[in-house]
Phi, psi and omega in degrees: 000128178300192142335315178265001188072024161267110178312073196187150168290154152307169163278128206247142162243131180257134180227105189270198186255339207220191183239149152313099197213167174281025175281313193041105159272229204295319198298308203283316188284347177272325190261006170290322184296306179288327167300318194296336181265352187234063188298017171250292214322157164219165181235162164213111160227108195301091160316158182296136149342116147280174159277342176203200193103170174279131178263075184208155202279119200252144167298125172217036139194164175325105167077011183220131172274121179246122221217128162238136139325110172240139218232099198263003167247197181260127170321283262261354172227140167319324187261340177286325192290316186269015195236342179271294181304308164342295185303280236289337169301296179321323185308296158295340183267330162267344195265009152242002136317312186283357159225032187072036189224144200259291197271336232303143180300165162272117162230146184220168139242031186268137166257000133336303203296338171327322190257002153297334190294326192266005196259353214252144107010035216242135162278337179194163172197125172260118122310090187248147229239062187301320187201157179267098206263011182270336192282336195296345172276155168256340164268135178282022176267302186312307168281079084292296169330294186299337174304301199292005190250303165343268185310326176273019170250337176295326190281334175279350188264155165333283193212148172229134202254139172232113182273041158182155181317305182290352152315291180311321168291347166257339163302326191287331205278338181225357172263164189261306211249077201226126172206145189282096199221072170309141181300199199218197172195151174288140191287165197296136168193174163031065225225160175231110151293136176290166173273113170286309271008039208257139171301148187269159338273139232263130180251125156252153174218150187214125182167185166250174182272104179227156177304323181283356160222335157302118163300112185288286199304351163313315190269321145344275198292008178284279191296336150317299178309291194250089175295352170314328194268159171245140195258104197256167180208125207220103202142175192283149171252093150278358184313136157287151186331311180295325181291344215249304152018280198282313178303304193286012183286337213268169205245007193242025176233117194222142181277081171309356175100194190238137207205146186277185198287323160299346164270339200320331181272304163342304182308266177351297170316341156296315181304140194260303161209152210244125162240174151232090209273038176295129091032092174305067182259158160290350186271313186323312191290330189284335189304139140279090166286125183276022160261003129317325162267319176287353192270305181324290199320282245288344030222075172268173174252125189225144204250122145233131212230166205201352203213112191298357212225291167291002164302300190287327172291334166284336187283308201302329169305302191282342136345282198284318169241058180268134180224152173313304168304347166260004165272281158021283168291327169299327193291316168306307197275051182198005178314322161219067225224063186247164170294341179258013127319313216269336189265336175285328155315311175295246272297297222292306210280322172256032179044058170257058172248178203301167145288136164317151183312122188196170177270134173254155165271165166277346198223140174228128200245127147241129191226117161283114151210170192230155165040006185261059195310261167013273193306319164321275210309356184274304180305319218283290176331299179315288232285310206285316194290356183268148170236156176126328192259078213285125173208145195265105128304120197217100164266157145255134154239118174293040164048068182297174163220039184222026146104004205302271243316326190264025164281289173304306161324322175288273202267019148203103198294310158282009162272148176309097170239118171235157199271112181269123158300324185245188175244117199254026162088173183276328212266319179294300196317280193288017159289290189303339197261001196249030198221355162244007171264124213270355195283152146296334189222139186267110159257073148002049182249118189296197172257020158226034176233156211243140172241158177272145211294147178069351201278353182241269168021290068039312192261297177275314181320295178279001161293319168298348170245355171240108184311313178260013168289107153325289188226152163235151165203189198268180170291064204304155173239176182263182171305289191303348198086324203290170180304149148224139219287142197208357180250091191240160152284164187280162205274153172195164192249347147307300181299316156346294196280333176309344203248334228256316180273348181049050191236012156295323183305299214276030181246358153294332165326304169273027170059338211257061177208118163327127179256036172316340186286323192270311173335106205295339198075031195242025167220138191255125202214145160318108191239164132006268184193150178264183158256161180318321200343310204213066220212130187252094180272137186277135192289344175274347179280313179319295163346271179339306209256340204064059166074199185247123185307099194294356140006296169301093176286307208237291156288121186106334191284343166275329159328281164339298199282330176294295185334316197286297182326307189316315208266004178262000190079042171249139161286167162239152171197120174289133180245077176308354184265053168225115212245155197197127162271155170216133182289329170118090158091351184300308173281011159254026164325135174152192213266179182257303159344296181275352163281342177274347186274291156332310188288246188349351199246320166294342172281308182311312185318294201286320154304352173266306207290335191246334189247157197281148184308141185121294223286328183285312179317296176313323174297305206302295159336309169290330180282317169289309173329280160350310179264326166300319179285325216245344181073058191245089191271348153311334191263315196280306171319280176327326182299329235252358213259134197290315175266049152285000000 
């Protein structure tokens, strides 16, 4: 469960090793899973870096996103290395904007991102600890350094998954959090092997070819010993010139290419028997090959050797008793050893798990108040008055001193009540209540707002009829019956100045302004944003966005939170035969000046957080001219006052 109690993975920004491609490795195949399984998550996965180029992010699977980066100096000098991470956090920090992802966790095995980190946005960050990259270096200023990027990333994260043992054991030594999660495979079915046209038998490794874990000379003298045999090689080819040379001298080792991932067992099904030809190293010893697990699903025999003269003699034994029945048994045993064990593990391990089985109410009401005893309880009444409806009551007391919270304790004995010592704002307060709510739908109500008998009712009805509505809400009213206007457009820096200048009526007049000002509110239609008072949210959207941005103390935060829903492609819709009073401003007792101080301050937020730099200095501007031309002199104080 995040921070905020809401019961769902985060949204993850990924920063790999590789690019999103048909190779797929551990990185691609994990977050493919977790996506399959977390339908609110979204991805962002930062391909290696270039030097120049366009930045901006494509999609390329349901709900997960891929962006490269450009790091335009050279690493290899210290002001260039901090001056690349500078950019490239930016980069990054608009390329998860441009998809909707606010907070997201971090996840890496990069050990670069260690200098990315205090630069980034992050609600948390898994370390997933794939190789031991400080041995892979050979000089030892480089391993010092890539150690020293380890560690302060292993120290920083939440949690770190070690995809192997002599890994885990090393992790325990800086991490707090450590869990044991070894690659996988897609489960077994089905294979059409290809015709290589190779002589048989075919020996394969399937993987890529790079000098720090193929042995070449292993496989020379492999291939030397039984010139009969075909040796295939199957993956990108990184081998240096010289190693690509010596191996392909020989006539019986042939580089079959590179194939996307899903054929990779075809290939393999060709194959007579699968090796693993590694290079004895300390980076070697740390690895879990995930072509290890592919060679089993595939049900291959599979030899790993150190020594060309027991290479062969192990290819030649599985040879002579490889049987259908012993394929099989290879298959069974990696039968549940899949990625999505391995992404239900991570769910356990970052506390995503199901709720127990239990009867939900349909509505779970949360009311934030801070001193409005009277009204709460009025509020309190409406609620208890509604039918139709199975609901869960949940106060926050914002650590009144006018008797609410032991008001509520008293005359209505089934609500949730919890007591804030301190007063944590409005946006945190309904943060905290929403990580105890069991509902399908959340109604979001202050404590001077009124529901009218049938008005939740009503409510779930039209949540229910519009499949992609977030949130819905009623028709609000004054004290008096008259309308009170509650269906707005989003805050713009344009508009912002237009209304600031009053120069919004006559251009509504004229058709060339939306007249939502005019609007009876007497249609039920898809808007912008509502207002909080009285919103009925759906709880997986609430999820989806994390809640509401504490950012917002008093004002602006249901703007926000709708702007965020929008951009995941969910509506707002006002449902008018759902009717609600709202007295207006109660838990923000105080002058009209601070309250007008607040209300701005809730603008500056949402415009520094949504419109392009600039756009709050223009509003503001406009807003002082404005209240100075028209003599609204509490708004020209408020403009004028530095801290806003």
């Amino acid at each position: 469960m995040n921070e905020r109690g809401l019961q769902r993975l985060p949204d993850f920004l990924v920063i790999g090793q590789e690019d999103w491609d048909e190779v797929e490795r551990r990185n691609q195949l994990l977050v493919a899973a977790l996506a399959g399984r977390n339908r609110a998550a979204r991805f962002l996965f930062a391909e290696l870096p270039r030097t120049w180029g366009r930045v901006r992010p494509r999609q390329v699977a349901e709900r997960v996103f891929a962006v490269r980066s450009v790091r335009p100096l050279p690493d290899r000098f210290r002001l260039g290395a901090r001056l690349n991470d500078r950019l490239e956090a930016r980069q990054l920090r608009r390329a998860l904007a441009r998809v909707a992802i606010e907070r997201p966790a971090l996840w890496t095995q990069d050990p670069r991102a260690s200098s990315l980190v205090p630069r980034l946005p992050l609600e948390r960050v898994v370390y997933d600890l794939t190789d031991d990259w400080a041995a892979f270096e050979a000089d030892p200023r480089r391993r010092a350094a890539v150690q020293r990027r380890i560690e302060t990333l292993a120290r920083r994260a939440d949690l770190v998954l070690a995809c192997s043992r002599p890994l885990e054991e090393q992790a325990r030594a800086w991490a707090a959090r450590v869990e044991y999660v070894p690659n996988a495979v897609e489960p077994p079915g089905p294979v059409e092997p290809v015709a290589l046209g190779l002589p048989r038998p075919v020996l394969g490794y399937a993987g890529t070819l790079h000098d720090a874990r193929l042995d070449v000379d292993l496989v020379c003298a492999a291939a030397e010993l039984r010139p009969g045999w075909s040796f295939a090689l199957l993956g990108p080819d990184l081998l240096t010139p010289a190693s690509r040379e010596r191996l392909y001298a020989r006539a019986n080792v042939h580089h079959i290419g590179t194939v996307p991932h899903a054929r990779v067992r075809d290939h393999l099904a060709a194959f007579d028997v699968c090796l693993i030809p590694h290079r004895d190293t300390e980076f070697t010893r740390s690895l879990d090959p995930l072509k290890r697990y592919e060679y089993l699903a595939a049900g291959r025999p599979v030899v790993e050797a150190t020594d060309a003269e027991m290479l062969v003699a192990g290819a030649e034994r599985d040879l002579a008793e490889d049987s259908p029945e012993r394929a099989a048994e290879r298959r069974a045993a990696v039968a549940g050893q899949t990625w999505e064990a391995r992404a239900a593990r991570i769910e356990i391990a970052l506390g995503v798990e199901e709720a127990a089985a239990a009867p939900r109410p349909d509505v779970s009401v949360v009311v934030v108040s801070r001193d409005t005893r009277g009204l709460l309880e009025r509020c309190l009444e409406a609620v208890r008055g509604q039918r139709g409806v199975d609901v869960e009551t949940i106060v926050v007391d914002n650590a009144s001193s006018d008797g609410s919270a032991d008001l509520v304790a008293e005359r209505f004995p089934e609500v949730q009540l919890v007591r804030m010592r301190d007063n944590a704002g409005f946006a945190r307060a309904n943060n905290l209540a929403f990580g105890r709510c069991r509902g399908e739908l959340v109604l979001l109500l202050n404590s001077d707002a009124f529901l009218s008998p049938g008005a939740l009712a009503e409510l779930v009805a039209g949540a229910r009829r519009h499949a992609r509505a977030a949130a819905v809400g009623p028709r609000l009213l004054n004290a008096d019956g008259t309308l009170q206007r509650s269906a707005w457009p989003f805050p713009r820096p344009g508009r912002a100045a237009l209304e600031a200048l009053a120069l919004h009526r006559p251009l509504r007049r004229l058709g060339l302004l939306e007249d939502l000002g005019t609007w009876r509110h007497d249609e039920e239609r898809a808007v912008e944003f509502l207002v909080g008072a009285c919103l009925l949210v759906r709880r997986e959207a609430l999820a989806e966005v994390g809640g509401f941005d504490e950012r917002f103390w008093l004002y602006g935060e249901e703007a926000d939170l709708c702007r965020r829903l929008a951009a995941r492609g969910w509506e707002v819709v006002l449902v008018p035969a759902a009717e609600c009073v709202h007295v207006g401003g109660a838990s923000s007792a105080g002058s009209s000046w601070t309250r007008l101080h607040w209300f701005y301050r809730g603008q500056k937020t949402f415009l520094r957080k949504h419109s392009r730099r600039g756009a709050w200095p223009l509003a503001r501007a406009a807003l002082l001219v404005g209240s100075l031309a028209r003599a609204r002199w509490r708004v020209a104080a408020v403009a004028l006052d530095p801290r806003l």
